[in-house]
N, C-alpha and C positions, 0 to 999 in steps of 0.2 A: 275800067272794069276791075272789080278785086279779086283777085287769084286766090287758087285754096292756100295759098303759099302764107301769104296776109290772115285769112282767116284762122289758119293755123295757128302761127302766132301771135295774134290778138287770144285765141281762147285761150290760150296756154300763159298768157300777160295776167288773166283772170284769178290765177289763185295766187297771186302778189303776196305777201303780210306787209300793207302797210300802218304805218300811226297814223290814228284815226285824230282829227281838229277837234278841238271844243268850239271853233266858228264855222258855220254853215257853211262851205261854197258853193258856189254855183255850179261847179265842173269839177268833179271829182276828182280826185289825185291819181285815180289809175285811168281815167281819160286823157287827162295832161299825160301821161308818160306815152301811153301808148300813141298820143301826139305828138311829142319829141322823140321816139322810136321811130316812127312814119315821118318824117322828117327829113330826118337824119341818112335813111334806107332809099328816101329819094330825090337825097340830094336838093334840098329846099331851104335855099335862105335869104332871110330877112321875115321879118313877121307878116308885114304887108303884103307878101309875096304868098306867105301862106295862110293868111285870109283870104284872097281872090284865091288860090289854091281850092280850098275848103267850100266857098260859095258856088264854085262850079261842080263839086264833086256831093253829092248829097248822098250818094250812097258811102264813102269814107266817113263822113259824117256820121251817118248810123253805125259804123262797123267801131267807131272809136267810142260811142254811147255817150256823142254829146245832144243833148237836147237841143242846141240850133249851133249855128258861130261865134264862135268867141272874136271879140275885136281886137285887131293888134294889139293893142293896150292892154287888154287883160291875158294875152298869150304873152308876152312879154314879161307884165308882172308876174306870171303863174310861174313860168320858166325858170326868176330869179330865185323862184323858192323852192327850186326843184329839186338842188344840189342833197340838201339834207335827206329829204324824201327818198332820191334816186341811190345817195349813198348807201341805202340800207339795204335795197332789194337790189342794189348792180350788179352782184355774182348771180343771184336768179336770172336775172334778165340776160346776163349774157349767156346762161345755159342755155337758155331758150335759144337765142340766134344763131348760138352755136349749131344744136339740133335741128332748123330749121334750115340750116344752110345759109342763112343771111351772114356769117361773118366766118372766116375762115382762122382755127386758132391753131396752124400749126407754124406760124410762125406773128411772132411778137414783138413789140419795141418799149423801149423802157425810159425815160426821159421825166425832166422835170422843167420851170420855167419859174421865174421869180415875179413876185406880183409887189407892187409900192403899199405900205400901208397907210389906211386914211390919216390925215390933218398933219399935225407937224412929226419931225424926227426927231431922236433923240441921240445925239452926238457920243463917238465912241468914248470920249473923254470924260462926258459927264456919266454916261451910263459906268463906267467905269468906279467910278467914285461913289455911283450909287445917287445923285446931283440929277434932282426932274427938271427939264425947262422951267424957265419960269411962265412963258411963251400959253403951255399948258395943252389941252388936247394933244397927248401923246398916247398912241398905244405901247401900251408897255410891254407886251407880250411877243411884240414885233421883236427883230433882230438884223444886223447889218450882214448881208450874201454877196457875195461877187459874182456878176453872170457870166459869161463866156465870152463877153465882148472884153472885159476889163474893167467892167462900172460897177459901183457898190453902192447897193438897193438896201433901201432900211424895210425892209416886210415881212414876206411870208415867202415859202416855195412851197408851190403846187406839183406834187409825183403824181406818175402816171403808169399805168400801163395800157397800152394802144395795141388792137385788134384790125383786123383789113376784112372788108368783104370783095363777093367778086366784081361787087359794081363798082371797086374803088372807097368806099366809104368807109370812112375810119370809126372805130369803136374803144370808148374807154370802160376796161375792163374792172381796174382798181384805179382810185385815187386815193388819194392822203395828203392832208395840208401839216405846215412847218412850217415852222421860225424858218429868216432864210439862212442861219445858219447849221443848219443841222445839213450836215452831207450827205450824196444821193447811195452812197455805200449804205449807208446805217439804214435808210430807210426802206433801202430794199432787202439787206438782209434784214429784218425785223420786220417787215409789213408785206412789204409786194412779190415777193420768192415767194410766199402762201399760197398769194392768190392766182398765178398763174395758171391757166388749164390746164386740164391735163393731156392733150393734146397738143401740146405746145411743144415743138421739136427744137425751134430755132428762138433765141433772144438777140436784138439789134440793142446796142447802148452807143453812148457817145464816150468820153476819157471819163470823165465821173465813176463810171464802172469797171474803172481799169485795176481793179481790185483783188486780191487771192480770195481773199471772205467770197465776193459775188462770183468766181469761179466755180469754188467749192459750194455754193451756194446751190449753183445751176449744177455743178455734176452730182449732187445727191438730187435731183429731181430727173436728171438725165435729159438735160436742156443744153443744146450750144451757144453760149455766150459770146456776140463779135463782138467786140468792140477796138477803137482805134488805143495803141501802146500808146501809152506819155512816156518819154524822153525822161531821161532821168538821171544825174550825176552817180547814182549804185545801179543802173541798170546798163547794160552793154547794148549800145545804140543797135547790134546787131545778131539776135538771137538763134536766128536762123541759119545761118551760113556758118560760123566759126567753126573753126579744122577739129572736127571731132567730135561737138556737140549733137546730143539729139536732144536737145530744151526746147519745147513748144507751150505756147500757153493750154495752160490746163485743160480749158474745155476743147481744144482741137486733137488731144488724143485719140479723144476714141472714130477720129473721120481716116481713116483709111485715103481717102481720095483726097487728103490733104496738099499742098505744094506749094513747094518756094516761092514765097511772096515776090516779085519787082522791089516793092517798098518795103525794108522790113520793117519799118512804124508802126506800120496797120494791118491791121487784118480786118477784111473786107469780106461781103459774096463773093465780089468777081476773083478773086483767091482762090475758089472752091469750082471743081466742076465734077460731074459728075460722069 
């Protein structure tokens, strides 16, 4: 049965601005989304999964304004082309969930992930010299990243910022793609600090954001920034404790209910009580 919860926001999905195709489809662009919306909210994956999904449900059917079922195949294809589409209207769309109670924005996580780029790589020695394979299909545009295991990806990194609702389901607020060398500092102070809600009390990062910029970042938005310290030959392993010090990282000034870490490395939730 579909809740005024859903109807809500399917209406309110309705005054989208999307770019319009110069090719005909069969299924609209604000059906696809508010199909990958519904999806997403209930926890449905794999395509197959949500075709038998869709054939059982004919009243979701109607409410997303498709004219019958789309077959795996063309949910799938539609979905790969969604990114651009969804790009443009993602901050409406998360107003929306936000207002509707499907996604909870006061607290957020920030992270990014390195993705391979197609056909051959292009070697730091030759890219260096300015020297194309001879090999050939190379993206040039690509770039060499290190991930967090220790391996060096020649691609792209994909930034995020991720939203929780109460069902558990995760929501990307903002994205932004990158060479994989461009670091997750620069792109957050320059793109993703923007787009944050403004409801957004708390920020989760990983060491990437162990940064004074993304502090200051977050206390002129008046956002608390955790993330874990990296170790450092100019940083004193131990911030917290030493005889006389009151040095804290930036954004736990203003928490009153602040307290001595166990580990000084990290600052964590479980750190914080209330």
């Amino acid at each position: 049965m579909i809740t005024p919860q859903w109807q809500e926001l399917f209406a309110g999905l309705e005054g989208l601005a999307l770019t319009e195709h110069s090719y005909p489809y069969q299924y609209q662009d604000s059906s696809l989304i508010k199909l990958f919306v519904y999806a997403r909210i209930e926890g449905i994956k794999g395509f197959q999964t949500l075709q038998k999904h869709l054939e059982l449900r004919a009243d979701v059917v109607a409410l997303l304004g498709l004219k019958d079922v789309p077959h795996r195949k063309t949910i799938a294809e539609r979905f790969r082309s969604l990114p651009e589409t969804v790009s443009s209207v993602l901050t409406q769309l998360t107003e929306k969930l936000i207002e509707t109670g499907e996604v909870d924005a006061s607290i957020a996580s920030v992270d990014s992930t390195l993705m391979h780029a197609s056909g051959n790589v292009w070697h730091k020695k030759q890219r260096d010299k300015g020297e194309l394979p001879t090999c050939g299909n190379v993206d040039i545009e690509a770039h060499w990243g290190k991930s967090g295991c220790g391996e060096w990806i020649y691609g792209y990194r994909l930034h995020n910022l991720t939203l929780c609702g109460p069902a558990g389901i995760t929501w990307p607020a903002a994205i932004s793609l990158h060479a994989a060398n461009v670091k997750d500092a620069d792109v957050f102070d320059n793109e993703l600090v923007q787009q944050l809600p403004d409801a957004t009390q708390v920020l989760l990062g990983d060491g990437g954001y162990d940064q004074e910029s993304c502090y200051q970042s977050c206390d002129e938005r008046e956002v608390t920034l955790l993330a874990p310290i990296k170790v450092k030959k100019t940083r004193p392993l131990n911030v917290w404790s030493a005889p006389g010090s009151t040095k804290t990282p930036t954004s736990v000034k203003s928490l009153p209910y602040a307290k001595q870490p166990s580990n000084p490395t990290k600052v964590s939730s479980k750190t914080f009580s209330t």
